[in-house]
N, C-alpha and C positions, 0 to 999 in steps of 0.2 A: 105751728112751725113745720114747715117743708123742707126734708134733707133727703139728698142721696148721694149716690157712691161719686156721682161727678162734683159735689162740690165741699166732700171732704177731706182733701189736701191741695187747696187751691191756695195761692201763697195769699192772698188776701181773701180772710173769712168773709161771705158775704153779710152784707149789711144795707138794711132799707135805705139810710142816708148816705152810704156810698152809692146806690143805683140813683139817687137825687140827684149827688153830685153829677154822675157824669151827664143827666140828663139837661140839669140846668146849663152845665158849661158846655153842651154840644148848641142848646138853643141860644144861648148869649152870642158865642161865635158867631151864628148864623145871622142872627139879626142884626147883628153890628156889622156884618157884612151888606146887607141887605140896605140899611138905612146911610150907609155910604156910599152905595151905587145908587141910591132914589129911587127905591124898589115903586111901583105902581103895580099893584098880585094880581092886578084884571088884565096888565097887559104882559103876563111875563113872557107867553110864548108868542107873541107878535114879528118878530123880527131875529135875526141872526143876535143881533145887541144887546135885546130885551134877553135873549136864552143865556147866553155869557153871564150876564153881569147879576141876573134876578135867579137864574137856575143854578146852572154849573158853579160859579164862582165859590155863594154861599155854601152849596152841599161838597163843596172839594174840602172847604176851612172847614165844617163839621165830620169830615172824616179825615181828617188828622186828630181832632178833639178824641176820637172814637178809638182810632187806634193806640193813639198814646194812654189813654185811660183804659181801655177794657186787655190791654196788652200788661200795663203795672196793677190792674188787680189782679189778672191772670185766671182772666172767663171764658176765656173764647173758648174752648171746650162746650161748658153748658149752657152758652150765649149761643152754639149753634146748633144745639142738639136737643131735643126733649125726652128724656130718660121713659119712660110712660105714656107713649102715646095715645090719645082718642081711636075709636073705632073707623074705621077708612071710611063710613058713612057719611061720618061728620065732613067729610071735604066735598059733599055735594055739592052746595053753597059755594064755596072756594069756585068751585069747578064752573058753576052756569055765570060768577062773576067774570072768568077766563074769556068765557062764548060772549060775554058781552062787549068784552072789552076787543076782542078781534073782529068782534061783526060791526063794533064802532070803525074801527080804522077800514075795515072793508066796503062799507058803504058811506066815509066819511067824507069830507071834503078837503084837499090839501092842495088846490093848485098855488097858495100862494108861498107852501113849504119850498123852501130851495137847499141844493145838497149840504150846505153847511147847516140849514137849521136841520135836518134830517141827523146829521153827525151829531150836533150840539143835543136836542131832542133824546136818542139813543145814551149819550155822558149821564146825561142831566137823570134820566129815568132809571137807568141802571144806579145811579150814584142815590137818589130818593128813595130807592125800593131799600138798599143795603143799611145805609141809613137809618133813617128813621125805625125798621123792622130791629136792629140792631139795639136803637135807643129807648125804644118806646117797648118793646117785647123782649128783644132776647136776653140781652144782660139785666133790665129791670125786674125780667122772671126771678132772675136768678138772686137779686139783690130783695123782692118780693117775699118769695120761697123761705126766707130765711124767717119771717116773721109771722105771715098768712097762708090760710089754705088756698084751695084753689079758685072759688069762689072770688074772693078779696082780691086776687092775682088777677083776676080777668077783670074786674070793674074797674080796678086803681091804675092798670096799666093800659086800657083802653081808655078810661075817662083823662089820663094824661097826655095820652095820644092825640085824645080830641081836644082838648083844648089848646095844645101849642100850636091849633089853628086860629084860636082865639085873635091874637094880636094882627092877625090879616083885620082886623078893625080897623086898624088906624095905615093900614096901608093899600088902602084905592077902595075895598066894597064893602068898606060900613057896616049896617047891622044885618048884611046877608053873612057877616061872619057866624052869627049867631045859630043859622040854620046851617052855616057847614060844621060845625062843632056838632051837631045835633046829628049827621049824616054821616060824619067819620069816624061818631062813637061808634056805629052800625058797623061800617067797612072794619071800623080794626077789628069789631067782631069775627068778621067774614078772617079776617088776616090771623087772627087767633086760632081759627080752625083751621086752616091752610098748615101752623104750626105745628098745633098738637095732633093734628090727623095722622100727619107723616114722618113725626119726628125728629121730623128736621126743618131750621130755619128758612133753607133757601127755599120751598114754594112757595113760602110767606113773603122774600125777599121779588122771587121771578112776577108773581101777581100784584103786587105794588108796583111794582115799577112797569109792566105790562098795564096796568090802569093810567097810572099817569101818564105815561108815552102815548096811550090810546085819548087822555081826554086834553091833552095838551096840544096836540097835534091838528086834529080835526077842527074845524069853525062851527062844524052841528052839534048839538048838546047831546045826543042819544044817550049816552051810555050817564051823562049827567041826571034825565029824566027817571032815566031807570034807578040809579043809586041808592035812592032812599028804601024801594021795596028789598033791594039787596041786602039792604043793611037791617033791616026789620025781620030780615029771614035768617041773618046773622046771627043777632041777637037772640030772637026763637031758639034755632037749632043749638048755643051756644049755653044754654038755662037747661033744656032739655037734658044734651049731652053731658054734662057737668052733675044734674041731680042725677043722673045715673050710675055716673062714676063715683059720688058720693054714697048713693044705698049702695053700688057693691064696695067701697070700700069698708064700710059699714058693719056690711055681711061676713067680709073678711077677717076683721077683727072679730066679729062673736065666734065663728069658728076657731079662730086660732085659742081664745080665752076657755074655750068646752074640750080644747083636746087635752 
């Protein structure tokens, strides 16, 4: 069990099945959003239409779910902030994800972007970053924390991550669903470290939504091809960083039991 001083007067205790709740009720919303516009996931950034109705619309209904729940637990606090942060090394990773994602849009392709999907693009990616970063990491840390170390916290909240990509099955690419669950275990990796590097949500938040605005946007896949090693570097530096923080925590306790 994980406590500290941020979320020991928080008007609702945390709890693993309250960070479920709001996780399941932020992705209900969204996909009932979704399968009522006739989402098709292979074409959502195609057209000003496709960004409205497959982008924006869903992640606007999921951040009212967000607000209203992480607002009556009363987490935003430690939903933005990590009390403990990794060593600033750990955002290596984070970082050369960043140079990927802007040398995509630098040498991508957009002539058939027009200034509304540019507008729409910019909603949509800023609204996906805060999102999901919110749902899938911050407040789940926190709802996480209450039960597991930190270990548990990175697998269960990234392995849930990954798979609320899962149900892209049944909405236009099939069983390439299977291998983006497999690649966004990686990235939330990458987005974990972005968190606990700095101590704060938002580079977790600015680099999600900087990836997707970068692979959304472009017609060439670059920053697609590259993803997977990203995310294998993620996951590395992420085990690494973590046994390390475990033997000193470790260390810490035998000292403190010898004085």
């Amino acid at each position: 069990m994980h406590t500290n001083s941020d979320t020991t007067a928080l008007r609702i205790r945390p709890r693993v099945w309250l960070g479920l709740v709001a996780f399941v009720a932020y992705l209900a919303v969204f996909y009932a959003i979704w399968i009522v516009n006739g989402i098709d996931y292979a074409r959502v950034g195609e057209n000003e239409d496709t960004l409205l109705k497959w982008y924006v619309a869903p992640l606007s209904g999921g951040l009212v779910v967000l607000l209203v729940l992480v607002s009556a637990f009363g987490w935003w606090r430690p939903t933005l902030r990590d009390h403990k942060p990794l060593p600033r090394s750990a955002a290596v990773v984070p970082v050369i994800m960043a140079v990927v994602a802007v040398l995509n849009l630098v040498f991508g392709e957009f002539s058939r972007v027009t200034m509304t999907m540019w507008i729409l693009l910019v909603i949509g990616s800023v609204l996906v970053g805060f999102n999901e970063e919110v749902v899938a990491r911050g407040q789940l840390f926190v709802a996480l924390r209450s039960r597991f170390g930190e270990v548990g916290v990175w697998l269960l909240s990234t392995a849930l991550f990954s798979l609320l990509h899962l149900p892209n099955f049944f909405f236009g690419i099939g069983s390439l669903a299977f291998l983006q669950v497999v690649i966004q275990f990686g990235l939330g990796s990458v987005y974990y470290l972005a968190f606990r590097s700095t101590g704060s949500l938002v580079p977790a938040i600015l680099l999600h939504g900087l990836w997707d605005f970068s692979t959304f946007s472009s017609t060439l896949p670059w920053a697609g091809l590259v993803a997977p090693f990203i995310g294998i570097a993620g996951v590395i530096v992420t085990i690494v960083v973590l046994r390390k923080e475990r033997q000193l925590d470790l260390s810490r306790v035998t000292f403190d039991l010898r004085r």
